[in-house]
N, C-alpha and C positions, 0 to 999 in steps of 0.2 A: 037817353043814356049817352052821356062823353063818349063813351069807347065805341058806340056804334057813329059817331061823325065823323065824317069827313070831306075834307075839299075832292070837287070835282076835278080840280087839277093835277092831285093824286094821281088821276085814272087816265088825264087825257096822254093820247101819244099823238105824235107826228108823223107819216110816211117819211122818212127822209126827206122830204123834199126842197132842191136845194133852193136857195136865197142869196139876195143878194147886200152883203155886208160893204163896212167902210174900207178907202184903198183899194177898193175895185179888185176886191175881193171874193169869191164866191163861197159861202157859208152852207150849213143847213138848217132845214128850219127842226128848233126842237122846243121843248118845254124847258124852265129854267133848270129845275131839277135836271134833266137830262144832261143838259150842259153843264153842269157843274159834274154831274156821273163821269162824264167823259175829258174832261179837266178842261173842257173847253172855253173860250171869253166870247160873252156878247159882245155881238154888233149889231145893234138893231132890233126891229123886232119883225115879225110874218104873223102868217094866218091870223089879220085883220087885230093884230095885236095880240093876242091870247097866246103867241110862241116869238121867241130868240132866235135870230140868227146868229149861230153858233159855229165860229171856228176854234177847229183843234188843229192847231202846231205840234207835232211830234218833236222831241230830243232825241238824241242818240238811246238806241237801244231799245226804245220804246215801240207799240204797237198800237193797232187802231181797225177799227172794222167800221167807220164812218165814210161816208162817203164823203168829198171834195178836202180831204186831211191834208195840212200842208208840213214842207221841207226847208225851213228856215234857218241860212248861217248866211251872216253879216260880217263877221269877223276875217281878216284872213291872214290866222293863227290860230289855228284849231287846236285844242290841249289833246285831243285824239287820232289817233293812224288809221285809226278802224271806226267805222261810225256806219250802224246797220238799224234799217226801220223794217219793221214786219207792216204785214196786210190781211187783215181777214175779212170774208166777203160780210157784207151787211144784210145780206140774205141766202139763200141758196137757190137763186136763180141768174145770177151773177156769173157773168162767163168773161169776164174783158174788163183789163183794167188801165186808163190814160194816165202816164207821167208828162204832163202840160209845163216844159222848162219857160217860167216866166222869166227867171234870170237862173243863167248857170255858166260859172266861170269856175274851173278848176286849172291846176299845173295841164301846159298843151303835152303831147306825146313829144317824143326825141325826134330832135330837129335834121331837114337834112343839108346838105352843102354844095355848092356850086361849084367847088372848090378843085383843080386838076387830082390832088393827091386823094388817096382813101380817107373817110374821117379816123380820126380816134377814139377810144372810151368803148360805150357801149355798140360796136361794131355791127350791122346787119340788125340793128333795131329801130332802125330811122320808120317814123311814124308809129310806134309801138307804144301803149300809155305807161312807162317807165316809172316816173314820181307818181301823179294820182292817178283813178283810176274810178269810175262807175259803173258799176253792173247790176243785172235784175235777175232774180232767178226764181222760176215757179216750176214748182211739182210737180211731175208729170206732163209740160211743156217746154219750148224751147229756152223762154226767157230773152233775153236780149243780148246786143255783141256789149263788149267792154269798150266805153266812150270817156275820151277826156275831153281839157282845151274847151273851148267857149262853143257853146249851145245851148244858149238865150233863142227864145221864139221857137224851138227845135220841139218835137213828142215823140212819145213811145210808147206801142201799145203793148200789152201783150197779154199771151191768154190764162185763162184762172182754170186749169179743170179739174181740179182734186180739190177740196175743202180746207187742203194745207194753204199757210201763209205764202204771201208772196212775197219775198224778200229781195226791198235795194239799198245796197251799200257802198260805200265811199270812202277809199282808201288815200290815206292822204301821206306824202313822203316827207321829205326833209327841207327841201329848196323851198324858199321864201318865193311868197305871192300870192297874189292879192283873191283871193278865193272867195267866193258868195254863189251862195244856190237861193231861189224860191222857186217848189217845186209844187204843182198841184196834182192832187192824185184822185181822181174819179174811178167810177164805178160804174159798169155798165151791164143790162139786163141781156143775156139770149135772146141775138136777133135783135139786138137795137140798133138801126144804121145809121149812127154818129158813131160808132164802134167800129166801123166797119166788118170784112168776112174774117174769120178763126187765121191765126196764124199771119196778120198783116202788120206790117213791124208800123209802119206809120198811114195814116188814110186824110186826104185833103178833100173837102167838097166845097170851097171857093169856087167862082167861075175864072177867077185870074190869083196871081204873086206867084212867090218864087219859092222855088223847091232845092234847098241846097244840100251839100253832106254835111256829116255832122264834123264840129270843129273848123266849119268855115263863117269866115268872122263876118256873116251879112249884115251890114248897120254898124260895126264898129270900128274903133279908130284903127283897128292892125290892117296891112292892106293883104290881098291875094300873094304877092309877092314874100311875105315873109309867112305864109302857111303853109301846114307841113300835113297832106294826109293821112288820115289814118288807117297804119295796116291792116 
């Protein structure tokens, strides 16, 4: 009987388990079907062929409960002020989530001056993220402080303990410049130590490099001298 066949690949699923796609990229590994469910593009294939490595890019406004989901703008002229991605865990044992900033240039905070006289304008806001702005916020935990200004190579962890999204968003102002984010967003089990312990805003287990603040330009062409901390 027609109605009772079916492909075995109907049935197969994936653990999420991640992969590794093109552009040195980290994927997960799904079935094709999957990846098409979750409007994802192959790269590749996994588990000895029979699954896709499958990245999903999030847009503005949009959401995702996969694991290694990425944050991609290229442009820098965003047609949006406000640009918000949700999170939902891919299971419910999930307690820790990584923002892995592969590239992230946003407007830096309000600059400050060397200068004898008071500045003008925005007055007792020096270091403050004025034009843009990134933040994190989850349910029931602290979420993260608001970051602008370049923080490429830079993470941020932070904790999942309610079943609500975790929501980061990116406000973006008026002033011209030159903006790009890739951002990766993992997923981590209870007690997984690549996560590190509950409530650790960043965790390094290198035996050596360098540990800077955020919005300071390590590797790039601005020097220390025209950086402006952030408040």
């Amino acid at each position: 009987n027609e109605e009772r066949q079916f492909s075995l690949f109907n049935v197969v699923k994936f653990p999420d388990d991640p992969c590794t796609a093109t552009e040195n990229r980290e994927g997960v590994c799904l079935t094709k079907e999957e990846c098409d469910q979750r409007s994802g593009s192959k790269s590749g294939t996994c588990a000895q062929g029979y699954g896709v490595c499958c990245i999903v890019a999030l847009g503005c406004g949009q959401s995702s409960s996969t694991n290694n989901t990425y944050l991609v703008m290229s442009t820098s002229k965003p047609t949006e002020t406000y640009c918000e991605y949700s999170f939902l865990k891919s299971k419910s044992t999930i307690c820790r989530f990584k923002f892995t900033f592969n590239e992230f240039q946003i407007h830096p905070p309000e600059e400050g001056t060397t200068a004898t006289t008071a500045p003008t304008g925005n007055g007792g806001s020096i270091g403050q993220c004025i034009n843009d702005a990134f933040v994190i916020s989850t349910p029931g935990g602290p979420g993260s402080p608001m970051i602008c200004g370049y923080n490429t190579n830079q993470h941020i962890f932070v904790d999942a303990p309610s079943a609500q999204a975790v929501v980061a968003a990116f406000t973006f102002g008026t002033k011209s410049y030159a903006r790009k984010y890739n951002i990766k967003v993992s997923q981590y089990q209870c007690g997984a130590e690549a996560a590190g312990p509950p409530g650790c805003l960043q965790y390094f287990t290198g035996t050596s490099g360098a540990v800077a603040n955020f919005n300071f330009p390590t590797g790039d062409s601005a020097t220390s001298t025209t950086t402006t901390h952030l408040a």
